[in-house]
TIVOMAR-140865 format. One record per residue (C-alpha): residue number from 1; x, y, z. Coordinates in Angstrom, 1 decimal, always signed. Example, Ala and Ser with C-alpha at 12.3 -4.5 7.8 and 13.67 -1.06 7.14 Angstrom:
% TIVOMAR-140865
    n       x       y       z
    1   +12.3    -4.5    +7.8
    2   +13.7    -1.1    +7.1
END
This chain:
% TIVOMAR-140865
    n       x       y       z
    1   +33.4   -68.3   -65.5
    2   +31.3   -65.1   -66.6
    3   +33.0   -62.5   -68.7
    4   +33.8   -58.9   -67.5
    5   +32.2   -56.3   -68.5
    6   +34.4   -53.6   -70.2
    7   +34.9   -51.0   -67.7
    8   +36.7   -47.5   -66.5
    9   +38.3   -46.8   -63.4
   10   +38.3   -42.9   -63.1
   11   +39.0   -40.3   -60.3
   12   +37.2   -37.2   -59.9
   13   +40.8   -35.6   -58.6
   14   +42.9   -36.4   -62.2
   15   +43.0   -33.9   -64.8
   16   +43.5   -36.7   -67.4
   17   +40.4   -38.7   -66.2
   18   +38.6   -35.3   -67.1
   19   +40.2   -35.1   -70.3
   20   +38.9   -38.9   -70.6
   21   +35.5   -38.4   -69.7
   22   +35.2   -36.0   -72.4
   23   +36.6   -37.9   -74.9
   24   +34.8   -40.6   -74.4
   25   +31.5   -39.0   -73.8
   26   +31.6   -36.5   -76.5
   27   +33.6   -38.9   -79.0
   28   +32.8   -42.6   -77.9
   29   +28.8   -42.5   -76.5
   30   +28.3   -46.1   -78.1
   31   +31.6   -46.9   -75.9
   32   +30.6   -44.8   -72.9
   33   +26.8   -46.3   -72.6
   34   +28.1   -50.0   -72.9
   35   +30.5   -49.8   -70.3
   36   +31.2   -49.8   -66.2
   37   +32.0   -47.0   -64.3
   38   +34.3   -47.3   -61.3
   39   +35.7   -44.6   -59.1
   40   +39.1   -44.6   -58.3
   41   +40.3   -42.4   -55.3
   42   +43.3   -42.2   -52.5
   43   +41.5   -43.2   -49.5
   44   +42.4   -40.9   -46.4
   45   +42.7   -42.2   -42.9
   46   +39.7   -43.8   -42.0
   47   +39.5   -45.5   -45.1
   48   +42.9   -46.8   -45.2
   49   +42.3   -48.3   -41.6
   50   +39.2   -50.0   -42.8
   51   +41.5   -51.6   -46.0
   52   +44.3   -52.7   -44.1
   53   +42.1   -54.1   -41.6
   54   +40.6   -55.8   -44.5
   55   +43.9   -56.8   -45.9
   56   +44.1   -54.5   -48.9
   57   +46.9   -52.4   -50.0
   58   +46.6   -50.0   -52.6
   59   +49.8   -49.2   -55.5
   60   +49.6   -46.0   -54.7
   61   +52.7   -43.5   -54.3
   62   +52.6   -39.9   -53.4
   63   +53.5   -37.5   -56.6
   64   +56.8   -36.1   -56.6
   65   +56.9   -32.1   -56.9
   66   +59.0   -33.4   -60.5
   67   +55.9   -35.4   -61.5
   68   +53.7   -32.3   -60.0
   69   +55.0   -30.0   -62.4
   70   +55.2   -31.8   -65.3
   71   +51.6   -32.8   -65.1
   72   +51.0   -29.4   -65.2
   73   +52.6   -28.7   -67.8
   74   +50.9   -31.5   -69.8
   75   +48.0   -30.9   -68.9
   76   +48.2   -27.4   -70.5
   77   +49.5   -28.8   -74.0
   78   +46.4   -31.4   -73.8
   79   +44.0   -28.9   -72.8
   80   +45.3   -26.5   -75.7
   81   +45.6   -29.4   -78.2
   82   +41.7   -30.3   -77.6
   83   +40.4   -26.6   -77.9
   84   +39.7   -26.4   -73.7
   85   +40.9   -24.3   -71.2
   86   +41.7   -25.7   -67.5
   87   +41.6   -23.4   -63.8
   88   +44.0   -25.2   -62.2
   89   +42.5   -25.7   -58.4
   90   +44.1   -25.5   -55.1
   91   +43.9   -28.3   -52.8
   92   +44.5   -27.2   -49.5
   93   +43.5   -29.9   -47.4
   94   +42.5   -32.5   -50.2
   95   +40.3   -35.3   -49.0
   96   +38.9   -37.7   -52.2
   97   +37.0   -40.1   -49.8
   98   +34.7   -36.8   -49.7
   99   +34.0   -36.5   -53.5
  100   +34.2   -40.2   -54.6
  101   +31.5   -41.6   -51.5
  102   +29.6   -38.8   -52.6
  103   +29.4   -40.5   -56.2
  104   +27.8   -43.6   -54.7
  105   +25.2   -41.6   -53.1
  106   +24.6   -39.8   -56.4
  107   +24.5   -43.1   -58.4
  108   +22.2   -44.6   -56.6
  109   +19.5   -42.0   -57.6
  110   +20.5   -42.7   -61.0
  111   +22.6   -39.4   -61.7
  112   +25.8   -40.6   -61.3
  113   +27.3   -39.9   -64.6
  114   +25.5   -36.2   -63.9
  115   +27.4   -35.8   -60.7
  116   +30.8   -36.6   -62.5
  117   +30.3   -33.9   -64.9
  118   +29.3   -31.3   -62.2
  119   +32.5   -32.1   -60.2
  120   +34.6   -32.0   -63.2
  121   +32.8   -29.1   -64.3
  122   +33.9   -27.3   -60.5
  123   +37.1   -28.2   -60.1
  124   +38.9   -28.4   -63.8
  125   +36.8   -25.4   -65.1
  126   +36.1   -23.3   -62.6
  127   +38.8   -24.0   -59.5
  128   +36.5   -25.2   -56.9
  129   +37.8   -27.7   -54.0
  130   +35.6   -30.7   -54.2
  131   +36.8   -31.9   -50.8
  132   +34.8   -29.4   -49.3
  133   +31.3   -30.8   -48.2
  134   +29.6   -27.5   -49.2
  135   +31.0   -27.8   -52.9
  136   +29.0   -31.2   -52.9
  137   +25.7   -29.6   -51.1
  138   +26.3   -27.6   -53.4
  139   +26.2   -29.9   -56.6
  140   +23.0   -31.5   -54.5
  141   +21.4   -28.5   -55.4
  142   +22.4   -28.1   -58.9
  143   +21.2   -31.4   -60.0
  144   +17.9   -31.9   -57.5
  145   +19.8   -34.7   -55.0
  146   +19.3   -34.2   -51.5
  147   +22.4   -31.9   -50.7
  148   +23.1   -33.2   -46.8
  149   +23.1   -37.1   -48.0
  150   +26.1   -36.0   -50.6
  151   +27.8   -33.7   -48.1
  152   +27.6   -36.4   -45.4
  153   +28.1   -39.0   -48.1
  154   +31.8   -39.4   -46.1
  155   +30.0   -40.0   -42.3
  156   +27.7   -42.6   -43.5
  157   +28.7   -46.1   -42.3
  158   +27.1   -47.6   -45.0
  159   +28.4   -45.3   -48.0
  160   +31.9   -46.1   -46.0
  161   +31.6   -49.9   -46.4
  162   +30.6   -49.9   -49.9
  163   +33.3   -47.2   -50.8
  164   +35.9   -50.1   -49.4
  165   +34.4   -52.6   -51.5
  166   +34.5   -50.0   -54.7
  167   +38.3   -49.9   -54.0
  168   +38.3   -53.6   -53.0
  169   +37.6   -53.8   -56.8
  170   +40.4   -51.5   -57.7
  171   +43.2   -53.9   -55.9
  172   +41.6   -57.5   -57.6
  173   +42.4   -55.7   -61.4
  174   +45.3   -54.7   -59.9
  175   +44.6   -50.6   -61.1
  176   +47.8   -48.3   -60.4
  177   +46.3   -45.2   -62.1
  178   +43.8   -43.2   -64.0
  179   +42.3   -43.1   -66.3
  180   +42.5   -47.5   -66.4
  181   +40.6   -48.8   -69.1
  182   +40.0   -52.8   -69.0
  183   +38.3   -54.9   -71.6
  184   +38.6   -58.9   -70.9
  185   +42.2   -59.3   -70.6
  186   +43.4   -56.3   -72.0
  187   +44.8   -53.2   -69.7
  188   +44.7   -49.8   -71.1
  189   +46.3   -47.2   -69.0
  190   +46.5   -44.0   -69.4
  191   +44.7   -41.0   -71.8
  192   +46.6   -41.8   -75.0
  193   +45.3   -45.7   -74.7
  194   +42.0   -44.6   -74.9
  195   +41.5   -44.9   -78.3
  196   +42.9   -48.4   -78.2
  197   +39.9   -49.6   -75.5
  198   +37.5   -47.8   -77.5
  199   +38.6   -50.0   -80.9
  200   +38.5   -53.1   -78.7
  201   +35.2   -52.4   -77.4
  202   +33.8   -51.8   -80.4
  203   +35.4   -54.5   -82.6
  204   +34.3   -56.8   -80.0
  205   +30.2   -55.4   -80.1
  206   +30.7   -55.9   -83.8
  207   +31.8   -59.5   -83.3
  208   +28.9   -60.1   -81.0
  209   +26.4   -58.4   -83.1
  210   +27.4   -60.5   -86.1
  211   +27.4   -63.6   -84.5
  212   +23.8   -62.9   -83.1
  213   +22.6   -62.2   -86.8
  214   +24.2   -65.3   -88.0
  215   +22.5   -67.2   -85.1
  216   +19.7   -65.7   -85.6
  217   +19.5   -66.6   -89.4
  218   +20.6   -70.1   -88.8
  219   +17.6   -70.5   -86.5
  220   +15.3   -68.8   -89.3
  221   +16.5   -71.1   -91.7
  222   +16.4   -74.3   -89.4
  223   +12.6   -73.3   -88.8
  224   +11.5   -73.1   -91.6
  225   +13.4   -76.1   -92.7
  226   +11.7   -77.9   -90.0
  227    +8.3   -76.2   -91.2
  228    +8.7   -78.1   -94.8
  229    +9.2   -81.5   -93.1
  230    +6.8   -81.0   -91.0
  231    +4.0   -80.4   -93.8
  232    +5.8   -83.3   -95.8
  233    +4.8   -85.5   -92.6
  234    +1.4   -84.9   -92.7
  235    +0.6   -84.9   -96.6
  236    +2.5   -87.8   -97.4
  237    +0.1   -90.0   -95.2
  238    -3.0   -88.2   -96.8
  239    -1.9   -88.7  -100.5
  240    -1.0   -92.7  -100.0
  241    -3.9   -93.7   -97.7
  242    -5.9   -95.6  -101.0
  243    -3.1   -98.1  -102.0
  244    +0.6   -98.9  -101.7
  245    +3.4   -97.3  -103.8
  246    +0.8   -94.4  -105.3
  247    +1.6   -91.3  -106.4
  248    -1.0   -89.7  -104.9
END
């Protein structure tokens, strides 16, 4: 069975994801570049018709106004403690499936990690709603996409399907939040495990790096072991070809 990539679920909507993406953009390149990225969103209606109808049922459990405000409250200390400021936004009629199918469309012209840091950028630094479809023309704009196939990223049939299969992925390794960090077996959950997938990753490319040098030496050596036989092979013949037992 083929190994799994190391890989990131993240969610445009979570503060910590934000805080994530910049730790491990700014901090972690190596880390980021090796990676998969995999949004992670709460579907809204006619997504979560088209995931029950395919049998899929996602952990997800509405915040409590508790949880609510002590997010914001730790969000604050972590902004504070890493030297940021946040503008906390104002969902008023939040719709993710907006946003996250508008990644895909963005990804496949090869600017997805571009889009993520314009959305962040919006909504954590300067209050914008990213469920609005003109918030995501608007990004269209800013990074030279067409801006009517991201605002009608959430109409598209197509972008709709693969969207379900993108959260199809999030219900096989069994993700329950963001930012969800997985390398091989190992789950990582949450901001303050990111340093531990980082290590792993990395300890794991240094494993694989040495054991392609050693392989790689071990070939060298073989070769040019195989060389000197080979030359043996054919001067032996040449040097005894007058008379049994000479030296040549």
């Amino acid at each position: 069975m083929a190994v799994k990539p190391p890989r990131w679920y993240f969610s445009l909507r979570s503060p910590y994801s934000w805080l994530a993406y910049r730790e491990l953009t700014e901090n972690a390149p190596d880390v980021a570049d090796a990676i998969e990225w995999r949004p992670y969103w709460e579907p809204d209606e006619v997504s979560e018709r088209m995931l029950a109808d395919a049998g899929i049922h996602l952990p997800y459990v509405a915040m409590s106004k508790e949880k609510h405000f002590y997010i914001l409250q730790d969000v604050k200390r972590a902004t504070v403690e890493r030297g940021l400021s946040v503008v906390w936004p104002i969902d008023t009629a939040p719709n993710w499936d907006v946003s996250h199918l508008a990644y895909l469309v963005a990804e496949d012209a090869g600017r997805g990690r571009d889009f993520i840091d314009a959305v962040y950028r919006a909504r954590w630094e300067n209050g914008i709603d990213i469920s609005e479809r003109a918030t995501m023309a608007a990004i269209g704009d800013e990074l030279g996409l067409d801006p009517d196939a991201l605002a009608g990223a959430v109409d598209d049939p197509e972008i709709r399907r693969r969207g379900i299969e993108a959260l199809r992925a999030v219900d096989r390794d069994g993700v329950f939040g963001v930012p969800f960090f997985i390398h091989r077996h190992d789950k990582f959950w949450g901001l303050d495990r990111l340093a531990g997938f980082v290590a792993s990753v990395r300890a794991r490319t240094r494993n694989t790096a040495t054991a392609t040098a050693t392989a790689a030496v071990a070939a060298a050596t073989e070769q040019r072991e195989t060389g000197r036989e080979g030359e043996t092979a054919l001067l032996v013949p040449a040097g005894d070809a007058g008379h049994a037992g000479g030296c040549g």
